[in-house]
Each structure stands twice: as structure tokens, then as C-alpha cells.
TIFIDREN-594891 format. One record per residue (C-alpha): residue number from 1; residue in one letter; x, y, z. Coordinates in nm, 4 decimals, padded with zeros to 6 digits. Example, Ala and Ser with C-alpha at 12.3 -4.5 7.8 and 13.67 -1.06 7.14 Angstrom:
TIFIDREN-594891
<1, "a", <01.2300, -00.4500, 00.7800>>;
<2, "s", <01.3670, -00.1060, 00.7140>>;
***
This chain:
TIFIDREN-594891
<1, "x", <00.0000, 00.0000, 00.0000>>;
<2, "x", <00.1083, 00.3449, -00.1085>>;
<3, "x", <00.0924, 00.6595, 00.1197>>;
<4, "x", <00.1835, 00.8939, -00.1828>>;
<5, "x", <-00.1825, 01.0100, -00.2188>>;
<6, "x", <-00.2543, 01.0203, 00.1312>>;
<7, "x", <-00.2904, 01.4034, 00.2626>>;
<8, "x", <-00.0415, 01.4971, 00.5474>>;
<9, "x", <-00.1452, 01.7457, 00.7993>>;
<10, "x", <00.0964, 01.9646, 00.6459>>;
<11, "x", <-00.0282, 02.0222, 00.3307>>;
<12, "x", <-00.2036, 02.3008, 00.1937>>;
<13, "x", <-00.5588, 02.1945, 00.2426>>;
<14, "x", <-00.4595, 02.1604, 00.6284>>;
<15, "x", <-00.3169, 02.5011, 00.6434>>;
<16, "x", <-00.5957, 02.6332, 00.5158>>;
<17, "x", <-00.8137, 02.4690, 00.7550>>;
<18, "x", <-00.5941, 02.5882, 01.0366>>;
<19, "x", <-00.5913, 02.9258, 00.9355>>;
<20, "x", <-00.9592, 02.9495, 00.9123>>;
<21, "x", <-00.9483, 02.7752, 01.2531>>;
<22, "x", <-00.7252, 03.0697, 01.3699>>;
<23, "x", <-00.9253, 03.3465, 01.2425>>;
<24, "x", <-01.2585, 03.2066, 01.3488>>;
<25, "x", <-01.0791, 03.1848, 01.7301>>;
<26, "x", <-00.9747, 03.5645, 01.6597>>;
<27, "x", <-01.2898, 03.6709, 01.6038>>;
<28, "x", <-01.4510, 03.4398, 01.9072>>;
<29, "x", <-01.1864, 03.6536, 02.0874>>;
<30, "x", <-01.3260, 03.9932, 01.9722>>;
<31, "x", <-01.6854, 03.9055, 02.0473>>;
<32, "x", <-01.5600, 03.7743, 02.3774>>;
<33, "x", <-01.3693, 04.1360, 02.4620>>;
<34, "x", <-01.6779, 04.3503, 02.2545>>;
<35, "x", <-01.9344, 04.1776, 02.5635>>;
<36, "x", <-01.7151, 04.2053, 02.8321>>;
<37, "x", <-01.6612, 04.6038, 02.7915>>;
<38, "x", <-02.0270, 04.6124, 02.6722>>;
<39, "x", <-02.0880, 04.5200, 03.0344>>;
<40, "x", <-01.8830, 04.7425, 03.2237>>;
<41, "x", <-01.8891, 05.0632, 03.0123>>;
<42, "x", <-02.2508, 05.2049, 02.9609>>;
<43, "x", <-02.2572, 05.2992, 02.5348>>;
<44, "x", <-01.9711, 05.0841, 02.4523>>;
<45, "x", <-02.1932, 04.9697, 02.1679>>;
<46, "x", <-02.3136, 05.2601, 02.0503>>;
<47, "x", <-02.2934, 05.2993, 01.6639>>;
<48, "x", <-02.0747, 05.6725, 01.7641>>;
<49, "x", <-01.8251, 05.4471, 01.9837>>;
<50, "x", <-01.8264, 05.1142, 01.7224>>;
<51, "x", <-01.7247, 05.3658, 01.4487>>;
<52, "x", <-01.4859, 05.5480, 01.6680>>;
<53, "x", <-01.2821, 05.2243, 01.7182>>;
<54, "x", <-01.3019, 05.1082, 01.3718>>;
<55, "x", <-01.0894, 05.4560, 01.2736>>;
<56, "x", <-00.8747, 05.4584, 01.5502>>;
<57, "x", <-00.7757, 05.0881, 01.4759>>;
<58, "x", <-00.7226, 05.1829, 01.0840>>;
<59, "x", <-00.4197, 05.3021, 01.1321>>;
<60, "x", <-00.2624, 05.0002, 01.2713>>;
<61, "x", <-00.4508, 04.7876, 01.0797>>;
<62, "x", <-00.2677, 04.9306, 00.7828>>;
<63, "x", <00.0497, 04.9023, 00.9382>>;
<64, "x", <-00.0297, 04.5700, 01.0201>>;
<65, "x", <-00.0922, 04.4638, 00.6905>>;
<66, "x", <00.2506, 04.5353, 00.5815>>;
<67, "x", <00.4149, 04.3830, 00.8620>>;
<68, "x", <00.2292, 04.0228, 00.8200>>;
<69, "x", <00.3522, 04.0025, 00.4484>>;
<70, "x", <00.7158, 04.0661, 00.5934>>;
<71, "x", <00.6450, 03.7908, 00.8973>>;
<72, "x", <00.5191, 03.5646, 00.6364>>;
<73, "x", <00.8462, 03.6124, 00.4275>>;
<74, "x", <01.0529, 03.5196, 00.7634>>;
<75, "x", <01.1426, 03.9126, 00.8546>>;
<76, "x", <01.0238, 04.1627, 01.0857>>;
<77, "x", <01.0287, 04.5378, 01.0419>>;
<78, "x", <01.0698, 04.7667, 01.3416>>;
<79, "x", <01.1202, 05.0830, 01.1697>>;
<80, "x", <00.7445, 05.1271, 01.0483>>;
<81, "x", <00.6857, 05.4238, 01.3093>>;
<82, "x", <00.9947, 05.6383, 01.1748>>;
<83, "x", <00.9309, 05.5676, 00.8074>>;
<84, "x", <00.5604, 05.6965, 00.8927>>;
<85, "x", <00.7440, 05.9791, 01.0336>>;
<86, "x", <00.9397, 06.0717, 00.7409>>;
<87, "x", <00.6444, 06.0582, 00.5074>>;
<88, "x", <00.4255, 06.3111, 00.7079>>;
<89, "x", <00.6324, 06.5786, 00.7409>>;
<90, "x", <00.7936, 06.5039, 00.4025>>;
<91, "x", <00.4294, 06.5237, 00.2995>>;
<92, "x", <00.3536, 06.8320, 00.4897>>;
<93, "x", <00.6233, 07.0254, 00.4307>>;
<94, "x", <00.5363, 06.9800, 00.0262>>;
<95, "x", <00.1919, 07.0866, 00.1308>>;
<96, "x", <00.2407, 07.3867, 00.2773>>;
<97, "x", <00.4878, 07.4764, 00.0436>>;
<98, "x", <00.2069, 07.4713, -00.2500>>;
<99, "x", <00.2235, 07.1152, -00.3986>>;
<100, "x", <-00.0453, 07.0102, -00.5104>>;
<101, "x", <-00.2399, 06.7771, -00.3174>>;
<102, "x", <-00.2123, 06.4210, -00.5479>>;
<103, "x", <00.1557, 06.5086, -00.6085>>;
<104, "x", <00.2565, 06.5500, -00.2310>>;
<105, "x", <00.0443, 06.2228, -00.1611>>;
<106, "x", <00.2726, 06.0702, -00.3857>>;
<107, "x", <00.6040, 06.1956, -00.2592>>;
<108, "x", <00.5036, 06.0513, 00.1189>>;
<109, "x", <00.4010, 05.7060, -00.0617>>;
<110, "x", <00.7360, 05.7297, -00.2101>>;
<111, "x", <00.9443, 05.7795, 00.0922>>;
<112, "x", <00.8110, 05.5087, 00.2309>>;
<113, "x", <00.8584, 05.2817, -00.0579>>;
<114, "x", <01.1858, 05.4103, -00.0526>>;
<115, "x", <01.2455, 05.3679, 00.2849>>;
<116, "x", <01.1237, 04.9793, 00.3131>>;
<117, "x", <01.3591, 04.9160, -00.0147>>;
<118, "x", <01.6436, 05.0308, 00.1443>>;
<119, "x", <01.5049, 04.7446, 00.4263>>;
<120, "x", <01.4749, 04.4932, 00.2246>>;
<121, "x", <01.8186, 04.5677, 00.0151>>;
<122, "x", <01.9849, 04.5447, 00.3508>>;
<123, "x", <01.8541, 04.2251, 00.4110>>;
<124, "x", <01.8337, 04.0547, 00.0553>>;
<125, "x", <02.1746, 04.1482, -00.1032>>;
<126, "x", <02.3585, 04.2706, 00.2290>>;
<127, "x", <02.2847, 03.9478, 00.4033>>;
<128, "x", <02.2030, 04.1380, 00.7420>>;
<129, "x", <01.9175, 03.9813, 01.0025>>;
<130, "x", <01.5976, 04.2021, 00.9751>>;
<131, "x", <01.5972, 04.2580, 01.3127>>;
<132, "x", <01.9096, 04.4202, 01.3044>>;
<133, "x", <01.8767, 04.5802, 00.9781>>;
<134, "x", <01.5381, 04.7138, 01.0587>>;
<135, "x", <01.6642, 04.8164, 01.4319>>;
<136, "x", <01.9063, 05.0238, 01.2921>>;
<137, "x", <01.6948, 05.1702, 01.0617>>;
<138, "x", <01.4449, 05.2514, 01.3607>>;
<139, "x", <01.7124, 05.5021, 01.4860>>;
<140, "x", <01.8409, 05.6790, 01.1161>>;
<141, "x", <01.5131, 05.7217, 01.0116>>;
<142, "x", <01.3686, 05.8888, 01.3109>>;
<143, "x", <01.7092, 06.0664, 01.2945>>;
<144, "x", <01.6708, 06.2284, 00.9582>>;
<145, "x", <01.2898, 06.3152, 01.0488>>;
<146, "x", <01.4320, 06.4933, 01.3688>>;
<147, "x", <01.6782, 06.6779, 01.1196>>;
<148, "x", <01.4902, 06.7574, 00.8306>>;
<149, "x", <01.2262, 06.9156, 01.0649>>;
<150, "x", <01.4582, 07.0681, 01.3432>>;
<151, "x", <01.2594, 06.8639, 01.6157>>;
<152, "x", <00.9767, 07.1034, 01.5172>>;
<153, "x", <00.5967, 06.9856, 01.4455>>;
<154, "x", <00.4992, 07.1300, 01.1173>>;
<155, "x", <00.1722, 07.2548, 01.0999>>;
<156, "x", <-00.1410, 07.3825, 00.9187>>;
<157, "x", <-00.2234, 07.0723, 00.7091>>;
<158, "x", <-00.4323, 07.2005, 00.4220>>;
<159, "x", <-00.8406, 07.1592, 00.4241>>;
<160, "x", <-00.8437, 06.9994, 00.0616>>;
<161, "x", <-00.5969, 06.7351, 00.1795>>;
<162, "x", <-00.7307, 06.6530, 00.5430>>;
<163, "x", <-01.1107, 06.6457, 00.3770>>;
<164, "x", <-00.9305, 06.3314, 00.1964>>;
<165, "x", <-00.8607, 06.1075, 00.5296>>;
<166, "x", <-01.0773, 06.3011, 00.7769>>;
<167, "x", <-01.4273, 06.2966, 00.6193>>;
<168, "x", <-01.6808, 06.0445, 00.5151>>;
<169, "x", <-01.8198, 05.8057, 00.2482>>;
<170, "x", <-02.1939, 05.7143, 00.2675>>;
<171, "x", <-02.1442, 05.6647, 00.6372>>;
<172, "x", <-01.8487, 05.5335, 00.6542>>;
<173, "x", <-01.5170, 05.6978, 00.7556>>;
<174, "x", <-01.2648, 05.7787, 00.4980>>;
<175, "x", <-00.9874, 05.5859, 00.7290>>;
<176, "x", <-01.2237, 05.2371, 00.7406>>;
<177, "x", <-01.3044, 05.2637, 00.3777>>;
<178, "x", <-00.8926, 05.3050, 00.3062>>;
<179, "x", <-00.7944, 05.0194, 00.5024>>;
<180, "x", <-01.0639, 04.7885, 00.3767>>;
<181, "x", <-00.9267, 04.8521, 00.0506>>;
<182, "x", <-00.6249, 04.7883, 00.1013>>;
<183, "x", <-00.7006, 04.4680, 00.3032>>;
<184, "x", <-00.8981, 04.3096, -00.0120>>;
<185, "x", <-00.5686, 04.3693, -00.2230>>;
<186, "x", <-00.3326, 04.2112, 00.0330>>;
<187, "x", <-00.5638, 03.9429, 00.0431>>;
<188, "x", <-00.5276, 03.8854, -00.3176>>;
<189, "x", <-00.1779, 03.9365, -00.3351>>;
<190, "x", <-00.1267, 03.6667, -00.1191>>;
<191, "x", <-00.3546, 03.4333, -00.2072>>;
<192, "x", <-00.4115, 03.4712, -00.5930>>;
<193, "x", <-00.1041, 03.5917, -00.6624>>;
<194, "x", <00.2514, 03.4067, -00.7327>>;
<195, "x", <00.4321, 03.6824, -00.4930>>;
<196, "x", <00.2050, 03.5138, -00.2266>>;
<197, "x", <00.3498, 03.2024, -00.2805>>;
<198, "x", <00.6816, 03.2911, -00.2669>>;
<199, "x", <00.6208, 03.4655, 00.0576>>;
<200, "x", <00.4673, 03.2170, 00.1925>>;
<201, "x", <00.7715, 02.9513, 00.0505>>;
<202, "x", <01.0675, 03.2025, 00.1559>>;
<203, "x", <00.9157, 03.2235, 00.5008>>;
<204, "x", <00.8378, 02.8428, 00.5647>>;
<205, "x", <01.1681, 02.7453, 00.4421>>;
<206, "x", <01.4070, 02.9434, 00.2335>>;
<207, "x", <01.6404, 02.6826, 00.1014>>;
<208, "x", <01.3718, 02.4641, -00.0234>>;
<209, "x", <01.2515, 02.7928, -00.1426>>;
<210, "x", <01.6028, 02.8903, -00.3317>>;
<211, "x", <01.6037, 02.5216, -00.5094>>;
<212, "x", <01.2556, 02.5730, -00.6325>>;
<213, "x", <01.3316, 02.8725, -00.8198>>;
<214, "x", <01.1691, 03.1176, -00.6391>>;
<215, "x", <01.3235, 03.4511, -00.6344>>;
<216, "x", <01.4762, 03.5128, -00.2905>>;
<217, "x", <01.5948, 03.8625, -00.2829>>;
<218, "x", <01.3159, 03.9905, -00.5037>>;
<219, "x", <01.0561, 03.8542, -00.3122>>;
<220, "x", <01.1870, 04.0004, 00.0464>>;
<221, "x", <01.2645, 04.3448, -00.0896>>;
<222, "x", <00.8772, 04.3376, -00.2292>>;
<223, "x", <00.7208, 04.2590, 00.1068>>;
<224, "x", <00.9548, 04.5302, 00.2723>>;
<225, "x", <00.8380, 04.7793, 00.0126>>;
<226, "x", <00.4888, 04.7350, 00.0448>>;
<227, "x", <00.4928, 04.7929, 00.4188>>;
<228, "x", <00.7489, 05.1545, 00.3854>>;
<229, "x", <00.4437, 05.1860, 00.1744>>;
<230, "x", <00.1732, 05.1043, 00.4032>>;
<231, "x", <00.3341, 05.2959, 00.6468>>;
<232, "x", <00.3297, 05.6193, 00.5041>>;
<233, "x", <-00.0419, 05.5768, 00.4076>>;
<234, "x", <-00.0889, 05.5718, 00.8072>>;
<235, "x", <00.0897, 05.8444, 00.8753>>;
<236, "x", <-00.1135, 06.0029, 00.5923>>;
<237, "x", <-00.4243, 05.9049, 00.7379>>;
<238, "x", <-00.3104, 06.0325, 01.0950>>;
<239, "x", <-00.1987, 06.3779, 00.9790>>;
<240, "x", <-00.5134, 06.4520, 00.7970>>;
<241, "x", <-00.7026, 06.3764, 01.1426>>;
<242, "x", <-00.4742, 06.5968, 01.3171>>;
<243, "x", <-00.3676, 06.8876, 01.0939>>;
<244, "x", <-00.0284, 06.8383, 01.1927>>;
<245, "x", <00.2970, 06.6458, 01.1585>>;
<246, "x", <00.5512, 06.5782, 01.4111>>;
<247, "x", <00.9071, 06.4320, 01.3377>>;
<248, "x", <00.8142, 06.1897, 01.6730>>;
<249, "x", <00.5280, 06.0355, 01.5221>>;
<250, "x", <00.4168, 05.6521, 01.5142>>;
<251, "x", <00.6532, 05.6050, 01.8401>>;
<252, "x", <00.5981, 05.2341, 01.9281>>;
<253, "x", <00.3452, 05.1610, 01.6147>>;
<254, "x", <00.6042, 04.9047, 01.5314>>;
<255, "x", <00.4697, 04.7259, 01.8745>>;
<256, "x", <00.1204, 04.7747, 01.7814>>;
<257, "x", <00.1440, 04.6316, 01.4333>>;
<258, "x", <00.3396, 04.3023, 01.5383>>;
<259, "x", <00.0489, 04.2505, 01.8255>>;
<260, "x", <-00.1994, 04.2939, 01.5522>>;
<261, "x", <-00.0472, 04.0563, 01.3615>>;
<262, "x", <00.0469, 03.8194, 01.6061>>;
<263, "x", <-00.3173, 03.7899, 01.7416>>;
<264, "x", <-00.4345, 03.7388, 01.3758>>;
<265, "x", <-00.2088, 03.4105, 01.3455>>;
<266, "x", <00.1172, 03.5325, 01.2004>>;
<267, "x", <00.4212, 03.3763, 01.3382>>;
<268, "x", <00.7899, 03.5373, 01.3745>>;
<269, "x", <00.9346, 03.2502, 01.2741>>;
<270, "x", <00.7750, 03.3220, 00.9034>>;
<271, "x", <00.5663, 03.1307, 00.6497>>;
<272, "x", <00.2330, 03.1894, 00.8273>>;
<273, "x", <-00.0155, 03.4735, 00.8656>>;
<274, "x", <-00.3801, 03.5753, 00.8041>>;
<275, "x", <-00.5054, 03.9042, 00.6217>>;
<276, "x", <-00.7864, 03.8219, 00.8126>>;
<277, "x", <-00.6434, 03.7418, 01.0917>>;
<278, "x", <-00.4607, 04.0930, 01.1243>>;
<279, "x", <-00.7498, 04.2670, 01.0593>>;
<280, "x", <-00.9261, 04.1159, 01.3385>>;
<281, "x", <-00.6329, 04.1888, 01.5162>>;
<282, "x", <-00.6139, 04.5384, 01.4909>>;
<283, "x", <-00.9438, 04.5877, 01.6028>>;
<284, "x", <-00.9023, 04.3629, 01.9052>>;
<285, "x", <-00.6791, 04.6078, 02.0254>>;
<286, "x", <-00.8590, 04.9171, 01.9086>>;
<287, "x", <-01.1676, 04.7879, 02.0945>>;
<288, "x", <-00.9464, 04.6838, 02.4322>>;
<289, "x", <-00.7870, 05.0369, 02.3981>>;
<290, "x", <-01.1547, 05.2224, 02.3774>>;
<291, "x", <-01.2885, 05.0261, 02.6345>>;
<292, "x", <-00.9839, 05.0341, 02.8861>>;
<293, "x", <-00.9611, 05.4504, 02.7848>>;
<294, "x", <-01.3935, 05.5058, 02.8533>>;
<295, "x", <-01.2747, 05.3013, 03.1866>>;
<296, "x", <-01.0411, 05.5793, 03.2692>>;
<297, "x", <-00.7299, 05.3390, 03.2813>>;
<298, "x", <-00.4678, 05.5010, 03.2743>>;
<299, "x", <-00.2081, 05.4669, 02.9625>>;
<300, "x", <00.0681, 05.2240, 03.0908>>;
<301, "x", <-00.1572, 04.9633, 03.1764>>;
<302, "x", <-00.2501, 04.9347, 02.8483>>;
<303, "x", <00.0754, 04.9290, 02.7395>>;
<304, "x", <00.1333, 04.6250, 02.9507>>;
<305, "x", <-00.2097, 04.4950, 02.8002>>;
<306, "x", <-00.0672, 04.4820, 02.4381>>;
<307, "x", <00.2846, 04.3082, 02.5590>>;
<308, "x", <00.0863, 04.0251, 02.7572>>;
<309, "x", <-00.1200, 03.9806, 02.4250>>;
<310, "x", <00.1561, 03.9510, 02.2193>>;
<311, "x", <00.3531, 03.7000, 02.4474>>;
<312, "x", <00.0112, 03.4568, 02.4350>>;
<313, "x", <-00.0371, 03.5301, 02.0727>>;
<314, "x", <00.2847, 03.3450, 02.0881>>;
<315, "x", <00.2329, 03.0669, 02.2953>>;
<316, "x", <-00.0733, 03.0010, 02.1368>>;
<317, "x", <00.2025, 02.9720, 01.7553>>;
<318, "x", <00.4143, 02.7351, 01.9592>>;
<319, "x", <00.1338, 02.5043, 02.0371>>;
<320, "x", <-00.0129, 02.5097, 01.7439>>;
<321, "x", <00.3214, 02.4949, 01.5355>>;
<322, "x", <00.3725, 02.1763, 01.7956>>;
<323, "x", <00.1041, 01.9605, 01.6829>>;
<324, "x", <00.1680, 02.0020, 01.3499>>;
***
């Protein structure tokens, strides 16, 4: 008797059933946390608050799309809050200076694409660990914000660009609608797409990876790119909430978007993560964050909150990576 057709628990069809295991658990989790602050805070579930926490979660719900596709390729990127920083008041500065709008929304999009090249060129062709690479990068690209702006907060955001990603769509804010976009093309990308395959095969093992053809290098500096990119659309969405841009901006969003993706199902040690998942995420903490803030708790403890998450997040990976 043969065992060549017989399906492992590795394959894909398992993976797939664990994932949607994982993200139905994530969302258990939400519910779970959406009843237990619906009990102790009085309007919790108000449509006002439930659309309150859906755009103050955008923001790290884009970053946190980004940073799964470089967990998934077996990286990490901690220098998502300082390329956000460069790109708003890169992007501001242009602004006030009398670029038009589309053209300085391109210029931020580009520093960040430029920024998470440099990234992933570091770590493709240099050879350098991401943590490292992107560590270093955490400190020269806060740095050159710092410079570039003289520590100074540049203000007066223009009306025509903060009506962009401060206002509306039948309902719906601007942020929610941006993020769900770009959530339905991350989704594709890594599911439809051969760039999600290789993400997924660099990740889950890069020398099986290398003999199947798949294009190492190019495939790392992609997923780096797309989340300098992702990260300057936050900081674009922030700065047209607040009419300003500071050169400290997105301090510890790098935190934020690895708990989001964490909790979603994405592990550090690469080849597995959720689009899902992170969304779900994202809004976990958004919703812990609104609830623990109407509860008058004061900041740190929520700090502490999102490290605790992100160390079971990971326990819960090392089981599950266990059994299988």
C-alpha cells in the first residue's frame, strides 16, 4: 500500500483549515472582549463608539498589513513608526509649500517605498538579520525626520488634503473605507497571486525555497516595500485627522502592528499569517484600547495589556506549530 496520495497534515488543504481555525478563534476573541466592555462601560456599543474604534484601529490595521507580508516572508520590520514619520512631514512640508495635493500624496508614498527598499536591500543582497537591519533603521530614520524638521511639528495641514482622510463616504469613515481597501488587495496578493506564494515559501523554508526557483531577494525586498508603503499611508491618514505632523510620530506603532499581527495568526518565525487574521487583530486592540480609555485606565496599563497579548499570541504559535 502506497501513502503517496494520502494528505499529510501539512499540506495546503490543512493550512488552510488551520488558518480558518485561527481566524474564526480571533474573532470568538473579539466578540468575547466587545461583551465584556459592553458590560462594564454604559454605550460601549453605541454605533458613535463602534465607528470610533473602527478609525482609531485603521491606522494600525494598515500598518499591520505590511508587517504580516514581511512575517510571512521570515522578517520583521521595526522601523514602520519612523518611516511613517518621514512621510508626514515630508508630505507636509510639500503641502504647505504649495504642492499640489495628489503630487505630495505621492512623494510621502514614495518615501516610504523608498524607505522599506532600502530594508529589504539590507537584508536581501547585504545578508544582514531584519531585526538588526530594521533596528538600525528605527534610529536613522527617526534621525533624519528629527533633522529635516529641526525637532519642530509642522503645521497647518491644508483643508483639501485633510477632507481626503478626515471625512466620510456614505457613512463610513474615509480611514475604514482606506484600510478595507487595502485589506482586499493584500488578500489577493497573497492568495491569488505568485508573490504570495513565494512569501509564503521564503518564510516556511528558504532553502527549499532557493532550489525551487523562487526569487529570494526579489521577493523580500517586495514585502519590505509594500509595508514603507503602508506605512506612510498611516501616517497620511493620521496627519489629515490631526492637521499636523511631528518628526516623533508613530513612536511604538512598530509594537502595535506586530500585536496585531500576532493575534491574527502570524508567526515570527515566518511562512504563516492571516489578512484576516490581522485585521481582526487590529481591532481587538482598538476595541481593548476604547474600552480600557472610557474606563479611565490610565495609559501604561494598556501598554502592559498589548505586551501580555503579544507574548500569548505566541504561545498560542508554539502550540499550534507543535502539533503540526
Amino acid at each position: 500500500m502506497t501513502t503517496s496520495n494520502v494528505p499529510t497534515e501539512t499540506g495546503p488543504a490543512f493550512r488552510r483549515f488551520s488558518f480558518a481555525l485561527r481566524d474564526a478563534g480571533t474573532l470568538i476573541g473579539l466578540v468575547v472582549i466587545m461583551a465584556v466592555f459592553a458590560t462594564l462601560v454604559p454605550g460601549f456599543l453605541s454605533e458613535r463608539n463602534l465607528a470610533n474604534i473602527l478609525q482609531q484601529s485603521s491606522i494600525n490595521a494598515c500598518l499591520a498589513l505590511g508587517m504580516t507580508l514581511v512575517i510571512i516572508s521570515g522578517g520583521i520590520d521595526l522601523s514602520v513608526g519612523p518611516t511613517a514619520a518621514i512621510s508626514a512631514v515630508i508630505t507636509a512640508t510639500l503641502l504647505l509649500g504649495g504642492t499640489p495635493v495628489p503630487l505630495a500624496i505621492l512623494a510621502g508614498l514614495g518615501v516610504g517605498v523608498i524607505c522599506g527598499f532600502i530594508n529589504g536591500a539590507l537584508v536581501a543582497y547585504v545578508g544582514l538579520q531584519p531585526f538588526i537591519v530594521t533596528l538600525g533603521t528605527l534610529s536613522t530614520y527617526r534621525a533624519i525626520a528629527l533633522i529635516y524638521t529641526g525637532g519642530n511639528p509642522v503645521l497647518g495641514i491644508p483643508p483639501g488634503f485633510r477632507s481626503l482622510f478626515n471625512g466620510n463616504l456614505f457613512g463610513i469613515p474615509t480611514p475604514v473605507l482606506i484600510v478595507a481597501v487595502v485589506a482586499v488587495a493584500a488578500w489577493i496578493l497573497l492568495k491569488k497571486t505568485p508573490i504570495g506564494e513565494y512569501l509564503m515559501a521564503v518564510g516556511g523554508n528558504e532553502e527549499a525555497a532557493y532550489v525551487a526557483g523562487v526569487p529570494i531577494a526579489r521577493t523580500k525586498i517586495t514585502a519590505y516595500v509594500i509595508s514603507g508603503g503602508l506605512a506612510a499611508l498611516a501616517s497620511l491618514i493620521l496627519i489629515g485627522r490631526l492637521g499636523a505632523a511631528e518628526p516623533i510620530l508613530g513612536n511604538l506603532w512598530e509594537l502595535d502592528a506586530i500585536a496585531a499581527a500576532a493575534i491574527g495568526g502570524a508567526s515570527l518565525m515566518g511562512g504563516k499569517g492571516s489578512i484576516l487574521g490581522t485585521i481582526l487583530g487590529a481591532i481587538i486592540l482598538g476595541a481593548m484600547r476604547n474600552g480600557l480609555t472610557l474606563m479611565n485606565v490610565q495609559a501604561f496599563y494598556q501598554l502592559l495589556a498589548t505586551g501580555l497579548i503579544i507574548l500569548v499570541a505566541m504561545m498560542i504559535d508554539r502550540a499550534t506549530r507543535g502539533r503540526g
